[in-house]
N, C-alpha and C positions, 0 to 999 in steps of 0.2 A: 558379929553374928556367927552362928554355930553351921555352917558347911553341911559336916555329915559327922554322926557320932556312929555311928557304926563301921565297924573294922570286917575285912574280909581276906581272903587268902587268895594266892595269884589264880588258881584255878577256878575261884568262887566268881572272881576277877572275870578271869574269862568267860568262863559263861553266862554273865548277869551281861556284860557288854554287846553282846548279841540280843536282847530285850530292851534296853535301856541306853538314851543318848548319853548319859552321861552317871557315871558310875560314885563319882567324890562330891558333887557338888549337890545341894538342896532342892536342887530344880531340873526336873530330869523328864522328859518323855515316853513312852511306852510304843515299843516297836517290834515287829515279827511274831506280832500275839494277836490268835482267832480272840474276835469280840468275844466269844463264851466266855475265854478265859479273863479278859481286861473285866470285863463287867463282876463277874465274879470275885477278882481280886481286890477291886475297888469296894465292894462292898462288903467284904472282910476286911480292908484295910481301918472302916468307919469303926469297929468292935476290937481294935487291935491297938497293942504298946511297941508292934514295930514299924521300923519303916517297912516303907511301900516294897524296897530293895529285897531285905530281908524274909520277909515276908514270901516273897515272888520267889525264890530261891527254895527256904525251908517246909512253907506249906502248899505250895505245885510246882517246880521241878524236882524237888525228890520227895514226892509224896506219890507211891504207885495210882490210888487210888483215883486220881487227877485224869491219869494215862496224857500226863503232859509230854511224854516225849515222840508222843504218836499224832500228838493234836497242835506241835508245834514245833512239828522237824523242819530240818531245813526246804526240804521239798515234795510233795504227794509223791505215796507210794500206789500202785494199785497191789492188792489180792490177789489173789487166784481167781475169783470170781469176777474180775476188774473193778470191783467199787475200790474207791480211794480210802487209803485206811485212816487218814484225817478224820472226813466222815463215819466211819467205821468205830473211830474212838471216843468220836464225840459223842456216840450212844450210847457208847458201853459207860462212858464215866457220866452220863445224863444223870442218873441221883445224886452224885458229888453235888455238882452246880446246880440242879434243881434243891437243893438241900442249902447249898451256902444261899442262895437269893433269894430263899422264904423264909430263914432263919434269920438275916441279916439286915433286915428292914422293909419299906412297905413297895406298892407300884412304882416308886418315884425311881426304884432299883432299874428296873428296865430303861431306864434313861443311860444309862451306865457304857448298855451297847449299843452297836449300831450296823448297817449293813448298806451296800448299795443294791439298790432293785433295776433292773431292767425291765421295763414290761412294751414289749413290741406288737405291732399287728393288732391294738384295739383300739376302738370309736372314739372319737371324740366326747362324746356323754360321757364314756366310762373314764375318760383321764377329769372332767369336771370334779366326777362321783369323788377322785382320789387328791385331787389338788382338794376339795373341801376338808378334808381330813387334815387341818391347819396345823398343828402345833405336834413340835417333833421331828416336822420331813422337810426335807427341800426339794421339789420336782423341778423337772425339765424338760418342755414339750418341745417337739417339732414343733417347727415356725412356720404358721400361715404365708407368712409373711416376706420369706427369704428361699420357701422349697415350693418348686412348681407340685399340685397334686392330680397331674392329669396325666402318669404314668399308667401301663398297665398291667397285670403278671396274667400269663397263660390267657393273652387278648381279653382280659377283664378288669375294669375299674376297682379301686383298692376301696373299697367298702364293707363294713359287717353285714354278715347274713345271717340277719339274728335268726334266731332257729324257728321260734316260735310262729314267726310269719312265714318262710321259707318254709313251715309245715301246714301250712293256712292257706284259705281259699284267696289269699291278699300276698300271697309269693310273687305272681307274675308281675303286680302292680306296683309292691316293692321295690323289684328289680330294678324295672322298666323305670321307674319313676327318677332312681338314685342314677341310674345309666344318662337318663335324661339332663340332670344337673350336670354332671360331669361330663357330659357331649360339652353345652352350654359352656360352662367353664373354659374348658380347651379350646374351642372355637371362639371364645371374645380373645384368647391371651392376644393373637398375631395382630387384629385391628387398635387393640387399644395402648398397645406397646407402639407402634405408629402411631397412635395417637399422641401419647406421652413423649413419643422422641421432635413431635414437632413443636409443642408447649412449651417443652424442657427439656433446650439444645444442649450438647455437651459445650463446659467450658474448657478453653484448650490448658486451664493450668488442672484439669481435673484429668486425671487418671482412668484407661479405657476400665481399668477391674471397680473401681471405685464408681463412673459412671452409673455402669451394668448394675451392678449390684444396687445401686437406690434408683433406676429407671425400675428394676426388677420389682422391688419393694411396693412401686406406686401401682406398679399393673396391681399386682395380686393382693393390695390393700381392700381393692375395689371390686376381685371378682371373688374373695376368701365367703362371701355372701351368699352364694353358689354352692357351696362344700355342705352337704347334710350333715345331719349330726352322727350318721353312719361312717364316715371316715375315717379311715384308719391313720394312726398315727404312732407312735414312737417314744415314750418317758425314758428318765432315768431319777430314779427316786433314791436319797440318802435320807436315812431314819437310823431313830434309836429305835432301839426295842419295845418301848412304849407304843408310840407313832403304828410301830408297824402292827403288833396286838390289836389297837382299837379299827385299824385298816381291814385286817381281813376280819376281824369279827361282822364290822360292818359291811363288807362285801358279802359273807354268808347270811346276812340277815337280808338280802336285795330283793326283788322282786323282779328282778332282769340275769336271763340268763347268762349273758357277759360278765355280768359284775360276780356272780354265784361262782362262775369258771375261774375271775380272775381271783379271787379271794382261795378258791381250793388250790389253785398253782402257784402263788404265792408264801402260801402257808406250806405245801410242798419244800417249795426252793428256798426256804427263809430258815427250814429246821433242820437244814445244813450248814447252816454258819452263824446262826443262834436259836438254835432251839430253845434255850431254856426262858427265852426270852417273848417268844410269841405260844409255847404250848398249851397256853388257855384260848388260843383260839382255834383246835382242834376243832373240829362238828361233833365228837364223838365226847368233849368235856364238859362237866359240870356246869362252867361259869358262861361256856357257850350255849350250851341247851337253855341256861339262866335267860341268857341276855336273848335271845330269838326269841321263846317267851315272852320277856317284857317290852320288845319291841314291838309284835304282831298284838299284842294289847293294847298298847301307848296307838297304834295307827287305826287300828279298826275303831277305838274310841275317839281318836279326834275325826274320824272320817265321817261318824254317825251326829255326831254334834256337829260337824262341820255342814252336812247336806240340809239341815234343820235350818240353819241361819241363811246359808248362801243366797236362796233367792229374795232374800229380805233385803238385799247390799247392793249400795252402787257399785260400778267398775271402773278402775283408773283405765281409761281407754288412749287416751291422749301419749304420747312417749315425752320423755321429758324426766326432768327431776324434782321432787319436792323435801324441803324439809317439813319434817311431819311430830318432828321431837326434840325439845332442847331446855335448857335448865337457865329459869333467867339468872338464878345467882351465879353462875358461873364464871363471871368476871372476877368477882371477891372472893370466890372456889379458890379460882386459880392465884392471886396476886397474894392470898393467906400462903399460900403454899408455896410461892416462890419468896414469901419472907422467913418460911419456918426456918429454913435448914440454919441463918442467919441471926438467929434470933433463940433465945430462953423461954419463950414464949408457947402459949399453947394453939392448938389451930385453931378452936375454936371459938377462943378471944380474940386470933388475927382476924379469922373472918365476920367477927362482930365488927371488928375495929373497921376492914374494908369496906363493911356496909356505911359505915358515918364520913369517912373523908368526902372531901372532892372530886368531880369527875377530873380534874388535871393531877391530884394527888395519885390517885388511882391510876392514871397512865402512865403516871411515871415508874409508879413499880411494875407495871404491862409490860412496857419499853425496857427496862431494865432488863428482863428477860428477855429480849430479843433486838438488840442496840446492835451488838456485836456479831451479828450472825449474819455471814458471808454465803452461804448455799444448803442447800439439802443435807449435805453433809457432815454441818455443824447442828448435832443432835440439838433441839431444843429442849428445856430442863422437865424433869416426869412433872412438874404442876403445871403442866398443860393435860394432863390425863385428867384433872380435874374436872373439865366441861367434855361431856357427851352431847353426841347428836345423833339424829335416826333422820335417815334417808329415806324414801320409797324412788324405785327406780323403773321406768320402763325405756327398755334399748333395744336394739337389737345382741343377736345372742352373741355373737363376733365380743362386742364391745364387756359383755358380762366375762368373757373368756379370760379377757385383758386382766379386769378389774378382780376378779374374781377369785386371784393369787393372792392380792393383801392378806396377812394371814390373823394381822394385829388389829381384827375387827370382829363383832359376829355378824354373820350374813344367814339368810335362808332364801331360797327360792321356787318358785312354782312349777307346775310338771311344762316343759319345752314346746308348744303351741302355735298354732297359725292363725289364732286369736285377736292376733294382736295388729295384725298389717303387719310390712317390710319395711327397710331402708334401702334407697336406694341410690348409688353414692352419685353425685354433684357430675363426676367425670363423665357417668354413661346418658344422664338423664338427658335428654332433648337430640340424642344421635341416635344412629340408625342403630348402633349394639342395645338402647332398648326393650324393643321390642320381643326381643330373645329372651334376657334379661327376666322383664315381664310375665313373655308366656311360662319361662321355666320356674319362676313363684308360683304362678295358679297353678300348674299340673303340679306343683308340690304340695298345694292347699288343698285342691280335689283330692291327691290320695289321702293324706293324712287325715281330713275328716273324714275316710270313708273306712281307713284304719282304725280310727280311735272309738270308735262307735263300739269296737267288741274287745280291743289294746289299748288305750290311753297311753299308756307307761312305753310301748313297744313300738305305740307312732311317733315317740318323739324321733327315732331312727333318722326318718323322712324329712324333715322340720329342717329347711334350709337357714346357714346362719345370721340370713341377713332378717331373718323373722324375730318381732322382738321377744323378750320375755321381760316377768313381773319378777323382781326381789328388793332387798330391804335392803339397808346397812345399818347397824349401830355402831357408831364410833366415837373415842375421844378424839380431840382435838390435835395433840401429838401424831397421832395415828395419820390424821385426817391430814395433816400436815404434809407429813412425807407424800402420800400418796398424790396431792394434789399437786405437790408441786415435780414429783417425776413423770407423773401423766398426763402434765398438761408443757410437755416439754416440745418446741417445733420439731425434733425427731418422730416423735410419736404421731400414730395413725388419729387421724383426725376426727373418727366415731367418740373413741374413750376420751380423746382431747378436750373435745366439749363437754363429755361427763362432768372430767376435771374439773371444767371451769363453773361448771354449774355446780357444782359441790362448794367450790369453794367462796364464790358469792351466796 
């Protein structure tokens, strides 16, 4: 096999070795390059008769126009002005790279880069909004589960103030309401950690850190219920270029001033280390004045068909899970398709043929894809994507949080509600914690109906997590797989557990 056909000189040498792990060999990495530029070179590379090497060398480090040596010096300079002349350069050469990655293929271009996001100090809603935003990103919340959230800065509870109520005759109510869950909260931690330390004694081969930390786990399983959907929280999101485009387009398209702020600060901090990658979601561009447009059309039309129907409909009021959709050929789907890859054959003569054998013939090719499978781990074969199923879910919203990250599915969900009753976990129910508990669901149900009445969208703030909500799933099988079998694991919080298990029966 051929290494490397291209030849280079010690000083070409030199300088490629600062970018690249490996200089002589056919297999090399990309290192000490802004995503503007990796993205950009990659997609000149698809139109090109050099290497990736050569290439990275002749046409951006010595190609002025680039302003490569400004946008991937060894370390930020600042101006005179103190902006960093990294950023500085990577405007000035903004038509270079807006020019190579319109020129050089389609959206799939923006996949090319990527960035890490930090986004601190917003709601719990608004990190749902952005984990929905599936394919592209990988987020990571603060954990209900492992951080106490009954901290307070300048003697007040870490909650959003959404604006629009904090300018409304429903501010003090707001307040009071959200203060009120978070009193609740902090006042069950101390009784119900005594609770749990006399249930589940430490074992003396168990460790005091290790103890702490899953005694910790069980308290705050059971009061994360407590937590509005006001609560502030803490991502950190990796995305391509794509991922993060469709993010803040969709944040300026919101109807909550959170999501509007977090999509403009975003788009802000995002067009400093790939600009060329998110600048159609500018508010001020074509493709976004487009798309806000056909969004505020798409919703005010299903709204006005939607209010026409509604009270013609029953309500899934009950919580619980249903299957609601499935494909009976789906066994012959899948068994046609875990024979193709094996076979000369066409799929749609296997799965004639699947239709005629035997139920024990037929399990045997079932079995065969899955004889040798040891854990989660051992991916099952893609002809398990062949059977889909549809879900209808109602949980509490804790439990939707969980599930809700799956990204290998489609989901939708209804606006966050006190509609629906609560949950309320096994630990506290029949002791004295509650009646606290309790009264701090109604005075959360009293506001929020008295909010939504003139904010729908605004009351979900209020909407404690242990209130259920209404969403769907469509999933294949594969999909349905993994998921079942990681969330219905004895580590896991024992709300999604039993999702799990109800999905999976």
């Amino acid at each position: 096999m051929i290494e490397n056909y291209e030849e280079f000189s010690e000083s070409q040498l030199k300088i490629l070795s600062r970018y690249v792990t490996n200089t002589s060999s056919n297999i090399f990495a990309l290192r000490n390059l802004p995503e503007v530029i990796k993205g950009a070179l990659f997609s000149r590379y698809s139109r090109s008769i050099l290497g990736l090497r050569s290439l990275l060398l002749k046409e951006f480090i010595l190609n002025e126009e680039t302003a490569f040596a400004s946008i991937a010096g060894a370390l930020p300079k600042e101006d005179a002005d103190g902006h960093e002349e990294q950023v500085v350069a990577i405007r000035k050469a903004q038509n270079f790279y807006d020019r190579i990655l319109d020129g050089y293929g389609d959206d799939s271009i923006g996949e090319l880069g990527g960035a890490h996001l930090a986004l601190e100090n917003i709601s719990i809603l608004a990190a749902k909004v952005i984990e929905d935003c599936r394919i592209g990103g990988s987020p990571l919340e603060k954990s209900t589960r492992y951080m106490y959230f009954d901290q307070k800065f300048n003697d007040e509870y870490l909650f959003y103030r959404e604006p629009i109520l904090m300018t409304s005759a429903f501010r003090d109510l707001y307040v009071k309401t959200c203060n009120h869950l978070f009193e609740t909260y902090s006042k069950l931690v101390p009784p119900l950690t005594e609770m749990m330390e006399k249930k589940f004694p430490k074992d003396p081969a168990t460790s005091n850190v290790a103890y702490s930390a899953a005694l910790r786990a069980k308290v705050l399983d059971c009061l994360r219920g407590l937590l509005p959907a006001s609560t502030l929280t803490n991502m950190g999101v990796f995305g391509n270029g794509r991922f993060f485009e469709g993010l803040v387009q969709k944040c300026n398209c919101s109807h909550l001033a959170e999501l509007e702020d977090i999509g403009k600060k975003s788009f802000h901090e995002l067009s400093k280390v790939v600009p060329s990658f998110v600048r159609r979601a500018d508010p001020s561009h074509k493709f976004q004045k487009s798309f806000n447009h056909f969004v505020e059309q798409l919703e005010n039309e299903l709204k006005t068909v939607a209010r026409q129907h509604d009270p013609l409909l029953d309500k899934m009021t009950k919580p619980g899970v249903k299957l609601i959709g499935y494909d009976p050929d789906s066994p012959y789907r899948v068994a046609a398709a875990l024979l193709f890859g094996q076979t000369d054959v066409g799929l749609l003569e296997l799965q004639e043929y699947c239709r005629k054998i035997t139920d024990d013939a037929l399990g045997q090719i079932l079995e065969a894809g899955s004889l040798y499978r040891e854990n989660r781990r051992h991916k099952s074969p893609r002809a398990l994507e062949h059977a889909t199923f549809t879900f209808e879910i109602l949980a509490d919203f804790g439990i939707y949080r969980d599930l809700q990250r799956h990204r290998m599915l489609t989901q939708e969900r209804q606006l966050l509600t006190c509609n629906f009753g609560y949950y309320i976990p096994e630990e506290i129910a029949g002791t004295p914690m509650q009646d606290d508990y309790v009264q701090a669901m109604d005075v959360a149900r009293e506001a929020y109906e008295t909010i939504a009445k003139e904010f729908p969208e605004e009351a979900q703030y209020v909407v404690p997590m242990a209130y259920n909500i209404h969403w769907y799933f469509h999933v294949n099988l594969r999909s349905l797989q993994w998921l079942t079998e990681l969330r219905s694991s004895p580590a896991g919080h024992p709300g999604y557990r039993y999702v799990a298990q109800e999905l999976a029966k």
